[in-house]
C-alpha positions, -999 to +999 in steps of 0.1 A: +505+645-362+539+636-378+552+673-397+591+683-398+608+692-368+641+688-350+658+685-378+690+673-361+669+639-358+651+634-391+676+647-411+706+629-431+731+639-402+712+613-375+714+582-402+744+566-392+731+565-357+691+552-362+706+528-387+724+515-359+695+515-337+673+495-358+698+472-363+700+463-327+661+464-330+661+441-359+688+419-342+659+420-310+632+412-330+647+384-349+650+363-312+625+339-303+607+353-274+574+350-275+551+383-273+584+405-269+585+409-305+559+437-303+580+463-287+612+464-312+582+462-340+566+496-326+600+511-323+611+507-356+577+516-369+578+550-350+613+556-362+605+546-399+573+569-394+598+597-384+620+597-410+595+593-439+579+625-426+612+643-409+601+646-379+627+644-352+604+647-326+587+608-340+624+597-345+632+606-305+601+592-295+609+558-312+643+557-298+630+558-264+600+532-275+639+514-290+651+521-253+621+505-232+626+473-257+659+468-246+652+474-214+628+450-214+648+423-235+678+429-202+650+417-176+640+392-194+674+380-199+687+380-166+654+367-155+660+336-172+692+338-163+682+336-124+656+314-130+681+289-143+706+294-115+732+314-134+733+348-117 
């Protein structure tokens, strides 16, 4: 399943900018929220997954799994933010 391609992604060139993702992800994870933790995990797994075998295409797919997480974390947080009369 995971063999090099797109380069551009799984290659030395991208680092600066994954590293940065999964810090954000790590930054995610490292919030207690119960059962959101799951979603940053199986982003930076895909990611790590990705650049362990090269594969850009793993590397993209765990950016957008990266995306949906913090997507997610945003509902959340303005949900509680409405719940609480904030917003």
């Amino acid at each position: 399943v995971l063999k090099p391609r797109l380069p551009a992604l799984g290659g030395p060139a991208a680092a600066r900018g994954v590293g940065a993702a999964c810090v954000a992800l790590g930054v995610m994870l490292s919030l207690p929220i119960p059962i959101f933790s799951m979603l940053p995990a199986f982003a930076v797994l895909v990611i790590a997954l990705g650049i362990l075998a090269k594969d850009g295409l793993a590397v993209a797919a765990g950016l957008v799994a990266g995306a949906a997480a913090l997507g997610t974390f945003a509902a959340v947080v303005w949900a509680a933010l409405a719940f609480f009369g904030f917003v």
